[in-house]
Backbone bond lengths (Angstrom), bond angles and torsions (degrees), N, CA, C in turn:
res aa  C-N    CA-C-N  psi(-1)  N-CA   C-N-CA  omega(-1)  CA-C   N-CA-C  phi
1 X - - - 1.463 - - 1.523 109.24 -
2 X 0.947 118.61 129.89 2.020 130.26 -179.22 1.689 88.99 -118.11
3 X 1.364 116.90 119.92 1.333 116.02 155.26 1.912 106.96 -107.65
4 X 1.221 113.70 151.35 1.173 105.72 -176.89 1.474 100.21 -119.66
5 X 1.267 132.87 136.42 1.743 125.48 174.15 1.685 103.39 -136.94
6 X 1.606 91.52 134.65 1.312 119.91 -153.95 2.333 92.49 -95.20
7 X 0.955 123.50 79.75 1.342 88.05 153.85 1.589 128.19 -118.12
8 X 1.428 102.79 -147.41 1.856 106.93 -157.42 1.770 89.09 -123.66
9 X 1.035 130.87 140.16 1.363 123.67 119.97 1.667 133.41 -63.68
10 X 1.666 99.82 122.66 0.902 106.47 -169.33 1.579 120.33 -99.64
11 X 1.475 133.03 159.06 2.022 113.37 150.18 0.981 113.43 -64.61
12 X 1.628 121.49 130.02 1.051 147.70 -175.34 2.071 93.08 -74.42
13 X 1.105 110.68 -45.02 1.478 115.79 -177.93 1.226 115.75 -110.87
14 X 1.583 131.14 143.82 1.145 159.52 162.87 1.704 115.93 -42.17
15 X 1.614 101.65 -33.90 1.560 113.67 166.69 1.659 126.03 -70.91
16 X 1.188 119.15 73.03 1.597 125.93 -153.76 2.116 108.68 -123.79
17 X 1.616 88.19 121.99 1.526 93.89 156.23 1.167 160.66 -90.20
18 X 1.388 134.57 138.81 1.551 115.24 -160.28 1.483 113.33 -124.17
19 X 0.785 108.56 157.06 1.836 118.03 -146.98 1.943 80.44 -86.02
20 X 1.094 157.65 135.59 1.254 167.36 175.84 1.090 138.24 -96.82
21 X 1.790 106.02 -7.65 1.471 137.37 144.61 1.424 132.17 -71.71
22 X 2.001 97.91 -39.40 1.900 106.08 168.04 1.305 110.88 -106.14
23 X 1.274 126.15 -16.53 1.557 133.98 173.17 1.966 89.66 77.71
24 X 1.221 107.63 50.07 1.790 122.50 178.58 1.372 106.25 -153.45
25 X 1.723 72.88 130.43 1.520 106.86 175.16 1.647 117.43 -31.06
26 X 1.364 119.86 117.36 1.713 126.86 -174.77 1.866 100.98 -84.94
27 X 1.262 127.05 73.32 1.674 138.57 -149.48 1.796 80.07 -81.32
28 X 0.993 135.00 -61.33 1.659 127.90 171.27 1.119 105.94 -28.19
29 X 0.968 165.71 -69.54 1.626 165.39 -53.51 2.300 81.90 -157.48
30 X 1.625 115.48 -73.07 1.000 117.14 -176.60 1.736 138.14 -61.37
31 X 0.907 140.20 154.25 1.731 120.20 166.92 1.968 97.59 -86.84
32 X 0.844 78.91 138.50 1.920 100.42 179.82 1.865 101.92 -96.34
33 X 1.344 88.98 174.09 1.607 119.14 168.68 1.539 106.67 -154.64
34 X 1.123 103.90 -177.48 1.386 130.27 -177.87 2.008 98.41 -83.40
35 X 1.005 101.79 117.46 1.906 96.65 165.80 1.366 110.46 -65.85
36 X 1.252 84.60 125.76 1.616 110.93 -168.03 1.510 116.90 -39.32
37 X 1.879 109.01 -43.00 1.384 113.10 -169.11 1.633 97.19 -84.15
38 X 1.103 141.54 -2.00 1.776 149.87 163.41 1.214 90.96 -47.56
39 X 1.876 129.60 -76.35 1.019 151.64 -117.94 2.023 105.62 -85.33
40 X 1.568 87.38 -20.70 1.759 99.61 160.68 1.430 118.50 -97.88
41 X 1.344 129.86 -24.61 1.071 122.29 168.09 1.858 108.78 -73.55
42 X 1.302 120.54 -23.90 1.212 110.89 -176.91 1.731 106.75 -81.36
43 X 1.419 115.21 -37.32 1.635 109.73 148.65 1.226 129.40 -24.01
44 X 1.503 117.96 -55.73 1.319 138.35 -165.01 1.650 94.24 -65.98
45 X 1.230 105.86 -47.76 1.651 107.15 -154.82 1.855 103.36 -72.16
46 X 1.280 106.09 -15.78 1.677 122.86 -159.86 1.765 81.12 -90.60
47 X 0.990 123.47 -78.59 1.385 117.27 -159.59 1.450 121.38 -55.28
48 X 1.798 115.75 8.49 1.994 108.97 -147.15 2.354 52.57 -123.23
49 X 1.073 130.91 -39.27 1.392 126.47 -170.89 1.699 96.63 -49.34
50 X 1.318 91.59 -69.12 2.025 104.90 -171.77 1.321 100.75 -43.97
51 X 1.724 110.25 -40.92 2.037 84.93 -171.93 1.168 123.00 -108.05
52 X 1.843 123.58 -6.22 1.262 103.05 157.15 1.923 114.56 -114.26
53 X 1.784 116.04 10.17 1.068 119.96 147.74 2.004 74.67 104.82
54 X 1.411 122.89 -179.09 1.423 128.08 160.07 1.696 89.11 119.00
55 X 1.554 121.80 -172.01 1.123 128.02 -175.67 1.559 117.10 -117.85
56 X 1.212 123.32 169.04 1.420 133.74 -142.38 1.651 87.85 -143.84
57 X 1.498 134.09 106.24 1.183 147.34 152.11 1.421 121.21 -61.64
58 X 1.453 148.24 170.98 1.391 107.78 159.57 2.154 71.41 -165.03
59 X 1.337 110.32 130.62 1.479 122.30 -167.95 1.429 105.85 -137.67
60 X 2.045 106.72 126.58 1.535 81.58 166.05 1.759 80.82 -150.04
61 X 1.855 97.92 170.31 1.368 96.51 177.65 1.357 112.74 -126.66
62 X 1.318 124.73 128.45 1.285 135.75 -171.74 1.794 114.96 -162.27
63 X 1.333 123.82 -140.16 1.933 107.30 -170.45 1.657 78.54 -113.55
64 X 1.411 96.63 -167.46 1.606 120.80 -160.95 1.789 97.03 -41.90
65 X 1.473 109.26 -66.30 1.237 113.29 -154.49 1.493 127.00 -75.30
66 X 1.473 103.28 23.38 1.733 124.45 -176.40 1.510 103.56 -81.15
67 X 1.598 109.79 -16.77 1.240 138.59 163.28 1.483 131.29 -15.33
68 X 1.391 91.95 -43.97 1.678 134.41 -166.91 1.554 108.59 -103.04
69 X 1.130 126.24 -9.85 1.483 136.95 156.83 1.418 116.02 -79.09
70 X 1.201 115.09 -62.70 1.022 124.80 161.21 1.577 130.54 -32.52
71 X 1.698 103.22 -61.79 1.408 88.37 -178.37 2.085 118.98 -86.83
72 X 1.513 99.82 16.20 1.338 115.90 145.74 1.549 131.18 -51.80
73 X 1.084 89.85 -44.54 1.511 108.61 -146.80 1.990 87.04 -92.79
74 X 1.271 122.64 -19.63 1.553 128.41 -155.44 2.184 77.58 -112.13
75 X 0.826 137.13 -45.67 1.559 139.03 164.65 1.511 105.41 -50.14
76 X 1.010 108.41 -37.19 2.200 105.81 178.95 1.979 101.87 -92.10
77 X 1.431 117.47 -9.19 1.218 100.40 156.17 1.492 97.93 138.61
78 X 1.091 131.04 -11.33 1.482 140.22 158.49 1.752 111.76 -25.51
79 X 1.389 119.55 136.49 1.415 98.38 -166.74 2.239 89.61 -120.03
80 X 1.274 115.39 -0.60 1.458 98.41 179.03 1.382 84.02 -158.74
81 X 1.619 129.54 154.15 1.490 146.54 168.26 1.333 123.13 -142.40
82 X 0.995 106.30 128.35 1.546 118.09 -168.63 1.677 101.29 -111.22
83 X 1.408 104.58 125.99 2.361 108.23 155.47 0.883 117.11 -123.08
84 X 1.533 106.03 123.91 1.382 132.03 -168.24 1.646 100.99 -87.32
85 X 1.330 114.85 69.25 1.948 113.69 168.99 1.094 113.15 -130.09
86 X 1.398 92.39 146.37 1.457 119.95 169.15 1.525 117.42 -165.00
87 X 1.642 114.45 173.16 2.013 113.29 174.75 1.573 93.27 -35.85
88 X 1.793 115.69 -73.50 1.391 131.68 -139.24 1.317 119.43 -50.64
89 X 1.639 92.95 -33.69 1.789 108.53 -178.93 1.450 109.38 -78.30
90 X 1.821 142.07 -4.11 1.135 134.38 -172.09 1.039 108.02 -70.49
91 X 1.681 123.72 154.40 1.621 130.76 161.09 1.799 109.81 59.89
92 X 1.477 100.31 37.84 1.427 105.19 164.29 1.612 110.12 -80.04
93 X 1.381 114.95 144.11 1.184 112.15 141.61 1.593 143.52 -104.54
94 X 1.605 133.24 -165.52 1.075 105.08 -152.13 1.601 124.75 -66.46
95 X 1.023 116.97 -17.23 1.579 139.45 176.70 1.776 96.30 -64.47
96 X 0.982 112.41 -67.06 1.561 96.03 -176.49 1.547 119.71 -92.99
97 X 1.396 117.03 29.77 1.837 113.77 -176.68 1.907 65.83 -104.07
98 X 1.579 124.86 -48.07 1.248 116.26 -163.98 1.569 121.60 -43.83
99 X 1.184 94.58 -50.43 1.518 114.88 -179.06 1.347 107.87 -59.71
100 X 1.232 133.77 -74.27 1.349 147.28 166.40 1.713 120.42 -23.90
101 X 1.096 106.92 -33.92 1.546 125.36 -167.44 1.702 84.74 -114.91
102 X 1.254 157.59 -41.26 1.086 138.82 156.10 1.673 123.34 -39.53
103 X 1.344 117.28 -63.93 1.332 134.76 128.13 1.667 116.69 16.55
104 X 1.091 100.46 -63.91 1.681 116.48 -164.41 1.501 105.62 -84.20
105 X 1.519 99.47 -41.59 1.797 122.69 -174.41 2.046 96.88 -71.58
106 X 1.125 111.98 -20.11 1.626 92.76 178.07 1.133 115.18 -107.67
107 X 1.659 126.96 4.40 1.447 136.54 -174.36 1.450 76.39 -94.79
108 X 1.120 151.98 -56.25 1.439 142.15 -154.81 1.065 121.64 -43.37
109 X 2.310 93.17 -45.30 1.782 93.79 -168.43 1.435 99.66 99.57
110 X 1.432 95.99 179.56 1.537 121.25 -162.30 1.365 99.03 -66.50
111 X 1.751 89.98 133.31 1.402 105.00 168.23 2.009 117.97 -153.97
112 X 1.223 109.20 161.46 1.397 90.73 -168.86 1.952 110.15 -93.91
113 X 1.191 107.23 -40.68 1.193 141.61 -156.69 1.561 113.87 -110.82
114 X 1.557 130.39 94.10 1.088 112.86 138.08 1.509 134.62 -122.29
115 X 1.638 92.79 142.97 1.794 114.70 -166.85 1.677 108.57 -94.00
116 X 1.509 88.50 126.29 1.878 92.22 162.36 1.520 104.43 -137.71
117 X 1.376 99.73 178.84 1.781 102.20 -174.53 1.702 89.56 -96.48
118 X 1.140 124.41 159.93 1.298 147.56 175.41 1.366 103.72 -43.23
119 X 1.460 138.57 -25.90 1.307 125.36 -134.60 1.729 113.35 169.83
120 X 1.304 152.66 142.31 1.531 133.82 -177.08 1.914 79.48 -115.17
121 X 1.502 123.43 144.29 1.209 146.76 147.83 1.747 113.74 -29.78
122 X 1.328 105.43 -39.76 1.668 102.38 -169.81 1.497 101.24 -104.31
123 X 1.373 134.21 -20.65 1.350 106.21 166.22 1.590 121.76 -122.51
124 X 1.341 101.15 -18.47 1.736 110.55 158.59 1.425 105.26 77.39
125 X 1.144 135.09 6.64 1.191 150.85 155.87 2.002 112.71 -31.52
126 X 1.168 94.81 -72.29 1.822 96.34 -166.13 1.226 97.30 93.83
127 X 1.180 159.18 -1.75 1.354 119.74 -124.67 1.718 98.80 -118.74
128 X 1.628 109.27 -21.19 1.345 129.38 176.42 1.487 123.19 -35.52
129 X 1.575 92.19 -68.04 1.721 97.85 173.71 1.451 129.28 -69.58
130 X 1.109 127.91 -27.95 1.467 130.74 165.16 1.419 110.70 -78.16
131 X 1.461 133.91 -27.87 1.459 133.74 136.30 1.381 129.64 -19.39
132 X 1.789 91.51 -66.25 2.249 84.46 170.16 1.197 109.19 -97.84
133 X 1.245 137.02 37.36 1.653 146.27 143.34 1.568 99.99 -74.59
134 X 1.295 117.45 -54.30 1.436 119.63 -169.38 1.427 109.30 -73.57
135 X 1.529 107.99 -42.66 1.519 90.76 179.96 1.789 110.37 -88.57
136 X 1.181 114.64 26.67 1.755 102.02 171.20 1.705 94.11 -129.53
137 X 1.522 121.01 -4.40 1.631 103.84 161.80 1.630 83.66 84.26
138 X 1.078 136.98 54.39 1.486 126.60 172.22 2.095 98.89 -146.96
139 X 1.165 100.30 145.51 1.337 117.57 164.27 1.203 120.36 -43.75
140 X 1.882 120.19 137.74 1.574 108.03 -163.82 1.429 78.38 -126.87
141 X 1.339 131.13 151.54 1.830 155.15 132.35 1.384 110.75 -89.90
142 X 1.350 109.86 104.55 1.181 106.92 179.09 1.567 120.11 -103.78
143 X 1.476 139.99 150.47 1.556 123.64 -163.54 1.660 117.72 61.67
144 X 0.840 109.49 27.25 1.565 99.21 -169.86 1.630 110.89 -92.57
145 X 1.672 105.98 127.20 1.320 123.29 -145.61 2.150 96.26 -114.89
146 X 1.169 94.41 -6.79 1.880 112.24 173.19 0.940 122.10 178.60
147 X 1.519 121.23 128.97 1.376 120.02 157.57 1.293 117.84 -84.77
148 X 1.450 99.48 139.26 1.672 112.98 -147.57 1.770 94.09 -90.78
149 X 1.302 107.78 -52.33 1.257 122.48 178.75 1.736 125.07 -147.19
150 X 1.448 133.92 146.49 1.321 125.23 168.44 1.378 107.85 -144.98
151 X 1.583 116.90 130.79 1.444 111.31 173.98 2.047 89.92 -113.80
152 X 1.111 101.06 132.55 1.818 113.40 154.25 1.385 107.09 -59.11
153 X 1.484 118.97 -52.46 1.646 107.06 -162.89 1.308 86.23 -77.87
154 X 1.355 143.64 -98.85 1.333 118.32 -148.11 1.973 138.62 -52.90
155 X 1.339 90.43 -5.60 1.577 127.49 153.47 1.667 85.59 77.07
156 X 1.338 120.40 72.92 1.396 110.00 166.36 1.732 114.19 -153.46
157 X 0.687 125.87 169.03 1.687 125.47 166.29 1.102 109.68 -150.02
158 X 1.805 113.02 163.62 1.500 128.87 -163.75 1.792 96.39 -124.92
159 X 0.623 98.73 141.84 1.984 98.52 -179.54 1.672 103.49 -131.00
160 X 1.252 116.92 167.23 1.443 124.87 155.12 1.590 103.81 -129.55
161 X 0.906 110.78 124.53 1.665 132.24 152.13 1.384 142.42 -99.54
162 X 1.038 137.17 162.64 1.426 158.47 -156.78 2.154 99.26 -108.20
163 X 1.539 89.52 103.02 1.811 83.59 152.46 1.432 93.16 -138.26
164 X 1.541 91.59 -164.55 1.872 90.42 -176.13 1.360 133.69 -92.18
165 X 1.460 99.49 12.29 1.595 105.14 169.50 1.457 108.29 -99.03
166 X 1.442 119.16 1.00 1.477 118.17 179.03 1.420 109.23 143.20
167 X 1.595 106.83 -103.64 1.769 104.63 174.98 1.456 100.84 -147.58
168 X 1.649 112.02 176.99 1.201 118.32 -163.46 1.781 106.07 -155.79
169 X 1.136 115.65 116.89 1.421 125.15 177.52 1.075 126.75 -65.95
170 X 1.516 143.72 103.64 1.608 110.85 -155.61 1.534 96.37 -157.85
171 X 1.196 116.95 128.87 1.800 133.70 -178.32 1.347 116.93 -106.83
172 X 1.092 102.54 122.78 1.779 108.65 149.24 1.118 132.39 -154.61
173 X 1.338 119.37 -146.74 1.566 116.19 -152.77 1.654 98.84 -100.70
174 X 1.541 114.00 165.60 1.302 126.27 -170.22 1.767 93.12 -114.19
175 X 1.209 131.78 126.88 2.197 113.38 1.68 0.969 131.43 -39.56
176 X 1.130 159.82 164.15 1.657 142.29 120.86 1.462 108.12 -146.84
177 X 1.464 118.40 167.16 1.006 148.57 -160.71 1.514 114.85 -110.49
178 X 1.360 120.47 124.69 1.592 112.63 -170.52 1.808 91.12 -136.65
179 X 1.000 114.16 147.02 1.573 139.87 166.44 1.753 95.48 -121.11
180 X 1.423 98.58 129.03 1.715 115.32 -175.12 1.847 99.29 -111.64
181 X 1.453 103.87 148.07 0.856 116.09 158.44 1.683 140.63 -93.53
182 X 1.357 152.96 144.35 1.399 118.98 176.39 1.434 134.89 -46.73
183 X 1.419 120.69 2.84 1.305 131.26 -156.28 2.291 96.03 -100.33
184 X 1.310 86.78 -2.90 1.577 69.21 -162.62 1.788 91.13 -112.04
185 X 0.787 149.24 46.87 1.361 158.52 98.24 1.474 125.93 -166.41
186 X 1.276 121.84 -151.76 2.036 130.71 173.39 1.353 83.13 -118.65
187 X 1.708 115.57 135.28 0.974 128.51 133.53 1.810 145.23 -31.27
188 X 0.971 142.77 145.92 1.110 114.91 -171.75 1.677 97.58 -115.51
189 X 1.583 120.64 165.06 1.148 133.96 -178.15 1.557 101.08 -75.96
190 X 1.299 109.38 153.66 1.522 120.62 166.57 1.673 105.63 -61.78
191 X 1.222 112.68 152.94 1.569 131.02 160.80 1.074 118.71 -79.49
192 X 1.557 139.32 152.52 1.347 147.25 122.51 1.907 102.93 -24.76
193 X 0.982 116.42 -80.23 1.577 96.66 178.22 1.023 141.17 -47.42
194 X 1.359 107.36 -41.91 1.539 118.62 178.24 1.963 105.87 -81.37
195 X 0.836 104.60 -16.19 2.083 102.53 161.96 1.196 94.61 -72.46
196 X 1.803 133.21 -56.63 1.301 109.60 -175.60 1.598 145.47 -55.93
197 X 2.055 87.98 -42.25 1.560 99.95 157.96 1.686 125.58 -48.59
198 X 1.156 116.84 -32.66 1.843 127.67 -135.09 2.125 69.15 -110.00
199 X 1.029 130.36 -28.12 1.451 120.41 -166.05 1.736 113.58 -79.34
200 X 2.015 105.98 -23.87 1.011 108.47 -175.19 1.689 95.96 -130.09
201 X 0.786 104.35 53.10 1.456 111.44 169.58 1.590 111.45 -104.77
202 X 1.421 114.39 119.25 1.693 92.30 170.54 1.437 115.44 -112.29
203 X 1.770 95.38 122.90 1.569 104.12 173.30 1.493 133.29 -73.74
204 X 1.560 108.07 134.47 1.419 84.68 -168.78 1.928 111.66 -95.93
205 X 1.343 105.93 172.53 1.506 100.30 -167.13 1.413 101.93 -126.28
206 X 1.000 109.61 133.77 1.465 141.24 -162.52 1.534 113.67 -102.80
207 X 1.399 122.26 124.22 1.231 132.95 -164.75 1.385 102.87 -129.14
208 X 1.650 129.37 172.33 1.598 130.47 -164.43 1.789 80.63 -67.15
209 X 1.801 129.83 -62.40 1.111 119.38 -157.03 1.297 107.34 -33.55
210 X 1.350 121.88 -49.66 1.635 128.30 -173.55 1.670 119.94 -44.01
211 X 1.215 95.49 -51.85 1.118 85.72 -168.27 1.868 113.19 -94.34
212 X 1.274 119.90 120.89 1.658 142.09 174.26 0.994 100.93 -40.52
213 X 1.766 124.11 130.28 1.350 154.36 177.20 1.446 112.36 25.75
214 X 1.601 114.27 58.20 1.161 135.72 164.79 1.543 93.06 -97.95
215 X 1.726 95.12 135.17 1.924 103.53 177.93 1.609 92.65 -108.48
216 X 1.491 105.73 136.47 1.478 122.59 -176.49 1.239 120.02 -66.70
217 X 1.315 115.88 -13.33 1.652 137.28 -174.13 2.048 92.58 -71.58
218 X 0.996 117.60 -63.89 1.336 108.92 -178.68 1.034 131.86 -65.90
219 X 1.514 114.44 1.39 1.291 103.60 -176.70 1.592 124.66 -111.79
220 X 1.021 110.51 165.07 2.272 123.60 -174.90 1.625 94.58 55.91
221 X 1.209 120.29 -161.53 2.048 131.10 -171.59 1.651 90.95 -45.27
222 X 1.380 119.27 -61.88 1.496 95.99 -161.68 1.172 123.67 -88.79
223 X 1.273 118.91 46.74 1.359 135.90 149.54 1.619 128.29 -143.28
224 X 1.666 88.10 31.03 0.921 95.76 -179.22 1.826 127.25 -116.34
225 X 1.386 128.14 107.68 1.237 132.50 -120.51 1.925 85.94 -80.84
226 X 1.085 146.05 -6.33 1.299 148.31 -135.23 1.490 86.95 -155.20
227 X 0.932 90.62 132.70 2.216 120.84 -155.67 1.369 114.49 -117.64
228 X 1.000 158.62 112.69 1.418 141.84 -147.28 1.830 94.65 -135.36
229 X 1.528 99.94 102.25 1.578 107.20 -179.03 1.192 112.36 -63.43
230 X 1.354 117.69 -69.21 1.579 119.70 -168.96 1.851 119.33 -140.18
231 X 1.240 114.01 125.64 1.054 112.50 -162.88 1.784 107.03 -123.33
232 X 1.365 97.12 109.04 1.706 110.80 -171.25 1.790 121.70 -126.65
233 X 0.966 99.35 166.52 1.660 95.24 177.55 1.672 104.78 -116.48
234 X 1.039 100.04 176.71 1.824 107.48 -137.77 1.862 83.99 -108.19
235 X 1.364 115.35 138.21 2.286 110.00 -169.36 1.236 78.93 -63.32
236 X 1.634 95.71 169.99 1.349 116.18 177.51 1.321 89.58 -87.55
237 X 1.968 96.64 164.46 1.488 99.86 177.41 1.621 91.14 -93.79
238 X 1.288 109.99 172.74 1.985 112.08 147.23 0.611 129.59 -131.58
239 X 1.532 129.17 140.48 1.653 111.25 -144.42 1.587 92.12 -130.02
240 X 0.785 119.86 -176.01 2.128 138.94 -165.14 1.313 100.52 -140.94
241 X 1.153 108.22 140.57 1.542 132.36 179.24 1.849 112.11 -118.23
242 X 1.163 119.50 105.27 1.487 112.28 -169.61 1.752 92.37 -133.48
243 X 1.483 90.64 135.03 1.442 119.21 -166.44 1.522 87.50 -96.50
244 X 1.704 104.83 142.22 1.784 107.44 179.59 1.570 95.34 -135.22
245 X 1.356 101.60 111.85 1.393 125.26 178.46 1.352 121.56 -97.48
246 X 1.388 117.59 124.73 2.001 109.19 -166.12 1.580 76.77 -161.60
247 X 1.536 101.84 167.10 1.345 124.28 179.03 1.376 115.00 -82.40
248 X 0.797 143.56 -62.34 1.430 147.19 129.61 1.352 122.27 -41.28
249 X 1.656 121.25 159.94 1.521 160.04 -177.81 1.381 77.87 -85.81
250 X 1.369 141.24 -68.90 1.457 110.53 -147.82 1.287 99.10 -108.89
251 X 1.465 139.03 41.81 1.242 152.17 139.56 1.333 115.66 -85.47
252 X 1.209 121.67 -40.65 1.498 131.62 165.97 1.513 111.26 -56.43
253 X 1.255 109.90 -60.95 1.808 102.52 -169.01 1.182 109.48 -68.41
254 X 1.864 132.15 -28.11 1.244 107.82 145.66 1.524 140.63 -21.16
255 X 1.665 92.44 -69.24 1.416 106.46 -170.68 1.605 93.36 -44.27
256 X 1.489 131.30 -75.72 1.216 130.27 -169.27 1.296 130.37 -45.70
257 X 1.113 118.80 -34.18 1.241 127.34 174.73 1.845 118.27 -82.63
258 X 1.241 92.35 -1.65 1.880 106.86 170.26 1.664 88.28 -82.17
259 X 1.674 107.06 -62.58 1.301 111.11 -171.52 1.315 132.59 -19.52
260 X 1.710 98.26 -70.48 1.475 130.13 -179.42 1.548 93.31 -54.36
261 X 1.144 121.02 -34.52 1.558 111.24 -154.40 2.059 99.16 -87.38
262 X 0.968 110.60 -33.94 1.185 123.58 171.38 1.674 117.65 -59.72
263 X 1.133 94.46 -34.13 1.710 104.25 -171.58 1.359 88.65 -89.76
264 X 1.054 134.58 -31.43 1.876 128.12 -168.75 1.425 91.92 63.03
265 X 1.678 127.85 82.64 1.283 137.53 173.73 1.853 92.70 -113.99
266 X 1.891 108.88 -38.65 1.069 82.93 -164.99 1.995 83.28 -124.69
């Protein structure tokens, strides 16, 4: 079994800069983490290892210091990691991180399994993982909250997922592509061993040369079909704090409930 898991470095903080020339995120500038919903799909990929044994890939593309996600992610049980950086790859969007990271996923070679989290925290899109489903011609599960069942020899799996009428049972063939939701397990903490492994591990880094019959036109902003005009933060509001003083409990909720009614809150 080869599972492959795709994540993002994410901002760890809400305090974030943007380059004012590409209207994109300046990710150097911040300290990152792993996106949170990655951090269950890389679960996912650890436990399908423990029960039918095989290896656990774990790839993401971002600048030098995405580095540090990675060898996170190889400390919780990851057994090889690949970073896809360079200039060319900056200020992609989701159409070309897809492509690019598809790219990387067919220089690898055979694999049975690829895992993403539902979604990255900073752009909320989704749109990534069913992206390199399309560009590698493989089956996508999207939301998937359990795998119900998977055999390698007959090369297929059964999943249950999350839509909005409830859930949905749904099989297919191996390759395929799964986006996890938080519902389908807890992550596990890094090890003492696996910090030691993941500390002397050397990752290798991957550039357009690297990767085979990738066209340079698609890749980072200028290949990127989705244009990002202007990127601003929203005024602060300011808000008032007014203390309501009455002799009574049910003199007060009057007063408030005049309030509320005055303000048309409710």
């Amino acid at each position: 079994m080869h599972a492959i898991v795709c994540i993002k470095s994410v901002p760890g903080t809400t305090e974030v800069r943007i380059n004012p020339e590409t209207n994109t995120l300046m990710r150097s500038e911040v300290e990152s983490i792993i996106n949170p919903f990655d951090t269950y799909a890389i679960e996912e990929a650890l436990r399908l290892k423990e029960a039918h044994g095989g290896t656990v890939t774990v790839i993401t593309m971002g600048p030098p210091q995405a580095e540090k996600e990675l060898r996170e992610a190889v400390s919780m049980g990851c057994d090889e990691a690949i970073l896809l950086s360079d200039p060319q790859f900056a200020g992609a969007d989701t159409w070309a991180t897809a492509y690019t990271l598809a790219k990387a996923i067919a220089k690898i070679g055979t694999y049975d399994l690829i895992l993403c989290g539902k979604q990255a925290i900073d752009g909320d899109t989704g749109q990534v993982g069913p992206g390199i489903a399309n560009q590698l011609h493989i089956p996508q599960l999207t939301y998937v909250f359990k795998i119900r069942a998977i055999d390698f020899n007959a090369r297929s799996i059964e999943v249950e997922r999350l839509v909005e009428e409830g859930r949905e049972i749904l099989r297919t063939r191996l390759p395929a592509l799964l986006t996890v939701v938080k519902d389908i397990n807890q992550p596990r903490y890094p090890t003492l061993r696996g910090i030691r492994i993941a500390r002397k591990m050397t990752i290798p880094i991957w550039g357009p040369a690297d990767l085979p019959g990738v066209e340079r036109r698609y890749l980072g902003l200028d290949g990127s079909p989705t244009k990002v005009i202007k990127v601003f933060s929203p005024p602060k509001r300011e808000g008032k704090v007014e203390m309501i003083r009455a002799e009574t409990v049910e003199a007060a909720v009057d007063i408030l409930s005049d309030k509320i009614l005055a303000e048309k809150v409710i």
